[in-house]
C-alpha positions as CSV (number, residue, x, y, z in Angstrom):
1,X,7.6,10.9,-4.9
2,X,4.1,9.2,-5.2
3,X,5.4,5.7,-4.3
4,X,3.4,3.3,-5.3
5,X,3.5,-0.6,-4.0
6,X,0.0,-2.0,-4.8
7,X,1.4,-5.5,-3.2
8,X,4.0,-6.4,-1.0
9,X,7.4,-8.4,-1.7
10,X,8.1,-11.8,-1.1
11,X,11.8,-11.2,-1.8
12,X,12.7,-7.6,-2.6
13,X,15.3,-9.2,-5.3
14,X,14.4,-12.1,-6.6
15,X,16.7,-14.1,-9.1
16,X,16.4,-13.5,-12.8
17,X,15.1,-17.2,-14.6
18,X,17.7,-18.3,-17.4
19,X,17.5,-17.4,-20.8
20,X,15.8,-20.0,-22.9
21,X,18.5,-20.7,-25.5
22,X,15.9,-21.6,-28.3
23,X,12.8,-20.8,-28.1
24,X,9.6,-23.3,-28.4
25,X,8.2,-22.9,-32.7
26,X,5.3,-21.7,-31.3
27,X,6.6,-19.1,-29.3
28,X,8.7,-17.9,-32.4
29,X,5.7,-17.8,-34.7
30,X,3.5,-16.3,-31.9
31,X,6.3,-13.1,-31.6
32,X,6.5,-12.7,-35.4
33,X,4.4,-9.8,-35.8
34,X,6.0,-8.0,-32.3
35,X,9.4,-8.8,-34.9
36,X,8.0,-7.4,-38.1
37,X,6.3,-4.5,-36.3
38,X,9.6,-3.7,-34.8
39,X,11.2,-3.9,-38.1
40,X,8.8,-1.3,-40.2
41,X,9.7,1.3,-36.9
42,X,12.9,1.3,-37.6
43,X,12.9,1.1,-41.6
44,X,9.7,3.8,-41.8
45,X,8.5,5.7,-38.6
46,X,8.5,9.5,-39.2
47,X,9.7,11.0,-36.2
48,X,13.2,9.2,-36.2
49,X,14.2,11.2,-32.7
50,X,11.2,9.0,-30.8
51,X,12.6,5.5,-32.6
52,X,15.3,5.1,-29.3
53,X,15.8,1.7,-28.8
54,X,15.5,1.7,-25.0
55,X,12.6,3.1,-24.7
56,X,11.0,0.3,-27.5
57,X,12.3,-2.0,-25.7
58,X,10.2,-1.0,-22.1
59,X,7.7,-0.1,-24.2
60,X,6.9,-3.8,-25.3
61,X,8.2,-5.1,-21.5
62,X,5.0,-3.1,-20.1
63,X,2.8,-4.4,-22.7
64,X,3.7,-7.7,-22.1
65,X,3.1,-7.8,-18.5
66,X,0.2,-4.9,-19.0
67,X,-2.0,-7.9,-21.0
68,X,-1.8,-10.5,-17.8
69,X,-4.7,-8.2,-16.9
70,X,-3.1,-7.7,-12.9
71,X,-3.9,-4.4,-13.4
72,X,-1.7,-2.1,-10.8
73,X,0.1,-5.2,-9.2
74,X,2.9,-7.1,-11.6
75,X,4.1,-4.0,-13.6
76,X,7.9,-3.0,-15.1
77,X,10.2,-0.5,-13.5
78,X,13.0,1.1,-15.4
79,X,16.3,1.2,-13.7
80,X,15.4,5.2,-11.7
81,X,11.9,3.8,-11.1
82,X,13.2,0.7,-9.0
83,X,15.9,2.4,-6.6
84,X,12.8,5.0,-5.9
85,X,10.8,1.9,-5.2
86,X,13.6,0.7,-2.9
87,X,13.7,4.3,-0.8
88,X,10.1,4.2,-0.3
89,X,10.7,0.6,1.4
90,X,13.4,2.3,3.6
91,X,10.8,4.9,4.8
92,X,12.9,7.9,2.8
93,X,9.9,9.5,0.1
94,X,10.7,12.7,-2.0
95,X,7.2,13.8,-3.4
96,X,3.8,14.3,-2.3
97,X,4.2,11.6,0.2
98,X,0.8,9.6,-1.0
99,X,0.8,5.5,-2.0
100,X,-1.1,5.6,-5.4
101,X,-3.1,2.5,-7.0
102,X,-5.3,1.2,-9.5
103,X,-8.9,0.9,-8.3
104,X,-11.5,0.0,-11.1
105,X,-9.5,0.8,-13.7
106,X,-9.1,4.6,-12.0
107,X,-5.7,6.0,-10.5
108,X,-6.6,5.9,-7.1
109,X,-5.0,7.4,-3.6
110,X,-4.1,4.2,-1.7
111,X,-3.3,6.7,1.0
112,X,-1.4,10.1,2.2
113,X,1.1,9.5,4.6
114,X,0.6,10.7,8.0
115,X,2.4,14.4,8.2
116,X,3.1,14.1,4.6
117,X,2.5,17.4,1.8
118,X,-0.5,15.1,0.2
119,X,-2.2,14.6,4.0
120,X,-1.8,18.5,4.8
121,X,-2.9,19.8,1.1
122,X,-6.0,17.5,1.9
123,X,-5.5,14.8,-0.5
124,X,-7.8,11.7,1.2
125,X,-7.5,8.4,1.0
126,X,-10.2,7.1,-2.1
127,X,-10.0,10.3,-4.0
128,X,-9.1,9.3,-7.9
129,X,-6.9,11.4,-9.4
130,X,-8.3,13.2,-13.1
131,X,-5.7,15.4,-13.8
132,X,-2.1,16.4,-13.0
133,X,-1.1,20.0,-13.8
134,X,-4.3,20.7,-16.1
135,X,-3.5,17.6,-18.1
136,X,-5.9,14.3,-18.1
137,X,-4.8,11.0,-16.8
138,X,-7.4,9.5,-18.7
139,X,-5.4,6.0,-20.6
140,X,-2.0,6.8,-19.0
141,X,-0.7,3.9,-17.3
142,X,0.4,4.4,-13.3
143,X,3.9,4.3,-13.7
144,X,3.6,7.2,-16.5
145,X,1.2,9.4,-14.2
146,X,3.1,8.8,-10.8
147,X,5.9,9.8,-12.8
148,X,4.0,12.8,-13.7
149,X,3.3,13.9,-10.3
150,X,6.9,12.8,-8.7
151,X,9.4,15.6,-8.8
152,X,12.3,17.8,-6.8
153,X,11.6,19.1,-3.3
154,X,10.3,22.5,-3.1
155,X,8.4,22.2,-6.2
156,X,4.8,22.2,-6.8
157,X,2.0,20.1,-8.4
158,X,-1.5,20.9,-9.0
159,X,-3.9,17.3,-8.8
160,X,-7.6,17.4,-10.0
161,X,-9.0,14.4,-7.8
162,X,-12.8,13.3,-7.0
163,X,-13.5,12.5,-3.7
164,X,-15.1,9.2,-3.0
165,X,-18.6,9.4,-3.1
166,X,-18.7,13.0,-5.1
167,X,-19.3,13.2,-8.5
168,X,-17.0,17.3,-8.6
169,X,-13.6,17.4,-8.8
170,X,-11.5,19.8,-6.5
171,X,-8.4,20.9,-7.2
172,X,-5.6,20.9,-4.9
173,X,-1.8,22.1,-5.1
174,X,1.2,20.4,-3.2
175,X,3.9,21.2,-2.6
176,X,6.4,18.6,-2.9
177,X,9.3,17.6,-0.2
178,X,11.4,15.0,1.2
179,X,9.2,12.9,3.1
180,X,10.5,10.6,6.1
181,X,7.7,8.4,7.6
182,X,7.6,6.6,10.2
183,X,6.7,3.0,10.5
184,X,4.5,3.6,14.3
185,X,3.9,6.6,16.1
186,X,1.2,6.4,19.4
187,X,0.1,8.0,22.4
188,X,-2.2,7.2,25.4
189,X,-5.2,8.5,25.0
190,X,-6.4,11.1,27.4
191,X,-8.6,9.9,30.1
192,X,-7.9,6.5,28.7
193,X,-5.8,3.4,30.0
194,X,-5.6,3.1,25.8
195,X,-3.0,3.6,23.4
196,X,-3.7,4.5,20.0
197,X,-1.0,3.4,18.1
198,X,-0.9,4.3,14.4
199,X,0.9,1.7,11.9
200,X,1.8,3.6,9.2
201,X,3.1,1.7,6.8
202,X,5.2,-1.9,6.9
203,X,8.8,-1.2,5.9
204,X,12.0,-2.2,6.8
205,X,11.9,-2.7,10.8
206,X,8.7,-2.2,11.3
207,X,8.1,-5.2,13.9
208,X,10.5,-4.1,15.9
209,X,9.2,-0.9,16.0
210,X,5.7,-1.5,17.0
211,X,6.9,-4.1,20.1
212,X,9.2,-0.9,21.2
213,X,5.7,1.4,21.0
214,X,3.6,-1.5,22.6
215,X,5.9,-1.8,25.4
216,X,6.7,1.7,25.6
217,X,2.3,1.8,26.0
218,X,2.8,-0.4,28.8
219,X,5.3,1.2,30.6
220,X,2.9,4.4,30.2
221,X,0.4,2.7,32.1
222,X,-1.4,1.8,28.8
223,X,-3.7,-1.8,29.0
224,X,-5.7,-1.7,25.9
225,X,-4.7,-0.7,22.2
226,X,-6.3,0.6,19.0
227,X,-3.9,-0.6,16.5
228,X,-4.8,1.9,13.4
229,X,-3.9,0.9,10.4
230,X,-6.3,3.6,8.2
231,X,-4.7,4.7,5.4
232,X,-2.0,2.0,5.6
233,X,-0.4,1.3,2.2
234,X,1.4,-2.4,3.5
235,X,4.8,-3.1,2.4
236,X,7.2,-6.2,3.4
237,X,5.1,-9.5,3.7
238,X,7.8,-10.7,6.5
239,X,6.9,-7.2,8.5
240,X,3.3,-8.3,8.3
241,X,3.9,-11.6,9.7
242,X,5.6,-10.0,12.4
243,X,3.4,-7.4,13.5
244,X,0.7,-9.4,13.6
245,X,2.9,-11.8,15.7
246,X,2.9,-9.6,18.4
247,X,-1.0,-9.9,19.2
248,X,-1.5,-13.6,18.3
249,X,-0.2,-16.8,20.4
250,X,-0.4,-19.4,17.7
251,X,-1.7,-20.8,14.5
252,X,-1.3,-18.9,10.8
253,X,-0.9,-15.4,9.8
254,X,-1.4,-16.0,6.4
255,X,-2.0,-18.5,3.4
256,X,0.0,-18.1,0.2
257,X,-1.4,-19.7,-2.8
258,X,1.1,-20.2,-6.2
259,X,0.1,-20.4,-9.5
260,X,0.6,-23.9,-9.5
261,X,-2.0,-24.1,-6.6
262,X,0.5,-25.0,-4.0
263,X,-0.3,-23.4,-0.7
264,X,2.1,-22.0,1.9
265,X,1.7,-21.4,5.4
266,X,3.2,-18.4,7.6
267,X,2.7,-19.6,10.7
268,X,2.7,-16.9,13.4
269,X,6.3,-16.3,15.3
270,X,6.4,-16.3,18.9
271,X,7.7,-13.8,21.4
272,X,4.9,-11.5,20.7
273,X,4.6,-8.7,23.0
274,X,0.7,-7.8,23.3
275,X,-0.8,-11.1,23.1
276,X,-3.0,-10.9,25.8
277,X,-3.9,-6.9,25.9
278,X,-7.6,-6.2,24.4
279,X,-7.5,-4.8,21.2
280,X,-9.8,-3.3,18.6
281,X,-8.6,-2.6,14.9
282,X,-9.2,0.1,13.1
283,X,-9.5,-0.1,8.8
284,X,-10.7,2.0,5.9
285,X,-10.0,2.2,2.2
286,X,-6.3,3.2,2.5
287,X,-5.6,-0.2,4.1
288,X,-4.3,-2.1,1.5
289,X,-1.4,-4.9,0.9
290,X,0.2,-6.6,3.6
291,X,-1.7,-4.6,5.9
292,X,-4.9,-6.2,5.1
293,X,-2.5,-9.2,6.2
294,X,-2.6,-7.8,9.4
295,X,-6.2,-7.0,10.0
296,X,-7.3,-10.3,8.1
297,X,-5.5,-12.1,10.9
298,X,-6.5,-10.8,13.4
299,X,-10.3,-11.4,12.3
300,X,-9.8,-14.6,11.7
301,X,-8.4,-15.7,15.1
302,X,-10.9,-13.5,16.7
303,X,-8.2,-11.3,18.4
304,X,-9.3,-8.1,17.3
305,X,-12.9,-6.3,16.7
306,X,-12.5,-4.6,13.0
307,X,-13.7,-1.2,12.7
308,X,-14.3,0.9,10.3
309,X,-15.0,0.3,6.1
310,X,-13.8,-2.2,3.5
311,X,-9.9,-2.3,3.0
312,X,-8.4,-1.7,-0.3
313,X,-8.2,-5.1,-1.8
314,X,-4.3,-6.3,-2.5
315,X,-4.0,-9.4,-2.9
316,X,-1.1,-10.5,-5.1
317,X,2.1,-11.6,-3.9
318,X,4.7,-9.4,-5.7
319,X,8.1,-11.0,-6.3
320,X,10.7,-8.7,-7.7
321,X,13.6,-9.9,-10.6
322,X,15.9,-7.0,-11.2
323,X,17.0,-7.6,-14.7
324,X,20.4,-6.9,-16.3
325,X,20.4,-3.2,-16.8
326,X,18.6,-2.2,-13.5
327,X,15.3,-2.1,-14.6
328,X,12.9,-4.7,-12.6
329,X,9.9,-6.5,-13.2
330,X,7.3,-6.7,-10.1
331,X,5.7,-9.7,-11.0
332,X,2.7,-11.2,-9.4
333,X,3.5,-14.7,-8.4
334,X,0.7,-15.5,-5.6
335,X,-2.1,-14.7,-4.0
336,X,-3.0,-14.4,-0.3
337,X,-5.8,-15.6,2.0
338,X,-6.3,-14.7,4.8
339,X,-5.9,-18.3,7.8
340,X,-9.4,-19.3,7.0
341,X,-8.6,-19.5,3.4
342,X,-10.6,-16.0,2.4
343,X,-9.4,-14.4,-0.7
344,X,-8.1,-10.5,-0.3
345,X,-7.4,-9.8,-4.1
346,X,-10.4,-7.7,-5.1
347,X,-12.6,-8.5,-1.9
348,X,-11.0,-6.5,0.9
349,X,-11.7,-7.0,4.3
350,X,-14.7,-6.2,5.3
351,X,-15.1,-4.6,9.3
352,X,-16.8,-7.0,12.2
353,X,-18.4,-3.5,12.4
354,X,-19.2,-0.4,9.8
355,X,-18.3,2.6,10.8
356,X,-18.0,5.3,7.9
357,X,-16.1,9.0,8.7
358,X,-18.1,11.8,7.9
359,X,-17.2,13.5,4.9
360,X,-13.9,15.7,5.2
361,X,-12.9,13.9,8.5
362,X,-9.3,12.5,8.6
363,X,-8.6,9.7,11.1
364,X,-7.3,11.4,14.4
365,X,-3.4,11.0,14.4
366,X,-1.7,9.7,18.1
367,X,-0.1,13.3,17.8
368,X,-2.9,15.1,17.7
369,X,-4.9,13.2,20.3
370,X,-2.4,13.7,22.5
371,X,-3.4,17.5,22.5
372,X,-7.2,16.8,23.3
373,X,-8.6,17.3,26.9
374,X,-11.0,13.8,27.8
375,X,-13.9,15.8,26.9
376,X,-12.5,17.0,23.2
377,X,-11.4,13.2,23.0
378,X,-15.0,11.9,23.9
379,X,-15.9,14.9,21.0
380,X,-14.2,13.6,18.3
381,X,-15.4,13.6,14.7
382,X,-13.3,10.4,14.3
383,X,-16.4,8.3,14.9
384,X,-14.3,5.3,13.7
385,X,-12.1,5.8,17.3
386,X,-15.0,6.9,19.4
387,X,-16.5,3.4,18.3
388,X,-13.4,1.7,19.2
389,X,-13.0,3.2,22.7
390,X,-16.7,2.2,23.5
391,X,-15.7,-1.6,22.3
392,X,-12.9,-1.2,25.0
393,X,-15.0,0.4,27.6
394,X,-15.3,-1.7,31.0
């Protein structure tokens, strides 16, 4: 699958408001031509075979919550769509293994997840995707062209993506599989009293499993950390408040405003596990959702030195109403700032320092570090990490 988030959950099922027994006179006349289009469908359309009233009827639903304009963010899912939606939460992906999004108006790689058949085919965080199997994207809507590239394990799929920052398109094959990801994978560095510890992603138990890795760090002689969340889709807004509970001692992790204007504060939980230890974060592109949470944070409380590019830019609180035949509609029903009140939703945030990878250069993974000599480490074309371990540097 090419799950795709674009915002994390307040509630992953939310309860469905009551039916309005009689609609408001304006709200009748204001549906009369939706009724009367309806209508010549089914008395004249052609092709009587494509007049199935299901598909009508989520048709309109993604219309309806395509014209709020929260392009990529509130959207429908059809009954299949929403338990894949609920797998990729539990960390269980069959696909490609990439978080896909709406970026200016283009279908965008969020990220590939670490290990995954998009991060070994070379699919890179930023690259917007043109074509799937020879056919244009161009005014498909995402949940039509991750549908396109989703399919059985084993299988393959041919994207035509564009880089960010080229103007050529390159065309890449993958091969599909069942994708497990983990929520935090790390290693001490060589030569290093650091540990790199790589966030993945914020599902299901993913606080938990970054205080087992930071302690695990400690035991391992470990006294500094790079938390990397590059290429970090988010997830669960309750994961973000935890993990970036283990760093901070006090105050808010987060600000969520309603569309009334009321504000709501998530106040950091205590117990956290790394509080004290120096730490430098590391951001790009592919950080998005509630892990720009996280990093906005620990900017904001002065915890952590940023490093690296811009973050995605997800913003919206997405609350999710499963409806009576399965189908679900993510709807957007919030916005986050960050605890000094700055908006994420189309901003991002941007580094304390700016640090761009060359072109072609992934992020170095914990696993692979854990291969290099000191010297090779010290080497590295991850210039984002070299900058880090200089912050850290006695």
């Amino acid at each position: 699958m090419a799950g795709f988030w674009a915002g994390a959950a307040t509630e992953r099922v939310g309860l469905l408001p009551g039916s309005i027994v009689r609609e408001p006179a304006s709200v009748e006349r204001a549906f009369t031509p939706f009724w009367q289009t309806w209508d010549l469908v089914q008395a004249h359309y052609v092709d009587r075979a494509a007049v199935q009233t299901t598909q009508l009827a989520y048709g309109a639903t993604e219309g309806m919550l395509a014209a709020l304009g929260d392009t990529g963010h509130t959207r429908f899912l059809t009954p299949q769509a929403y338990q894949r939606e609920e797998q990729a939460l539990s960390g269980q992906i069959q696909g490609i293994g990439a978080e896909i999004g709406l970026k200016n108006g283009q279908p965008t790689i969020v990220a590939p997840f670490p290990g995954s058949p998009a991060a070994r085919a070379g699919i890179r965080a930023g690259d917007v995707i043109v074509a799937v199997d020879g056919k244009s994207v161009g005014g498909l809507d995402l949940t039509t062209i991750v549908q396109r590239i989703r399919g059985s394990s084993g299988t393959d799929v041919t994207l035509t993506v564009r880089h960010a920052g080229s103007d050529q398109n390159v065309t890449i094959t993958v091969q599909r599989a069942e994708v497990h990801v983990p929520n935090v994978s790390w290693t001490r560095l060589p030569g290093t009293d650091v540990a790199l510890v790589q966030l993945a992603q914020l599902a299901q138990g993913a606080t938990n499993d970054l205080s087992a890795a930071l302690q695990a760090a400690r035991t391992a002689g470990a006294t500094k950390v790079v938390l990397d969340l590059r290429n970090d889709p988010g997830g669960l807004r309750d994961e973000a408040v935890g993990v970036a509970s283990q760093f901070l001692s006090g105050g808010n992790v987060l600000i969520e405003r309603d569309a009334s204007g009321h504000e709501t504060l998530f106040p950091v939980k205590s117990g956290g596990v790394a509080v004290g230890v120096p730490l430098v974060v590391l951001v790009n592109a592919g950080t998005a959702s509630s892990a720009e949470i996280v990093a906005g944070a620990l900017q904001d409380h002065h915890r952590a030195t940023l490093v690296g590019s811009t973050t995605f830019g997800t913003g919206t609180v997405l609350s999710t109403y499963v409806l009576a035949d399965g189908s679900a509609v993510l709807l957007g029903t919030a916005e986050w700032l960050t605890p000094d009140g700055h908006q994420i939703w189309h901003k991002g945030i941007t580094p304390d320092q700016q640090v761009a990878l060359p072109s072609g250069v992934a992020p170095l993974a914990p696993e692979a570090a854990a291969r290099l000599s000191p010297a090779q480490l010290a080497a590295t074309d991850d210039v984002q990490l070299r900058r880090a371990l200089a912050d850290l540097s006695p």
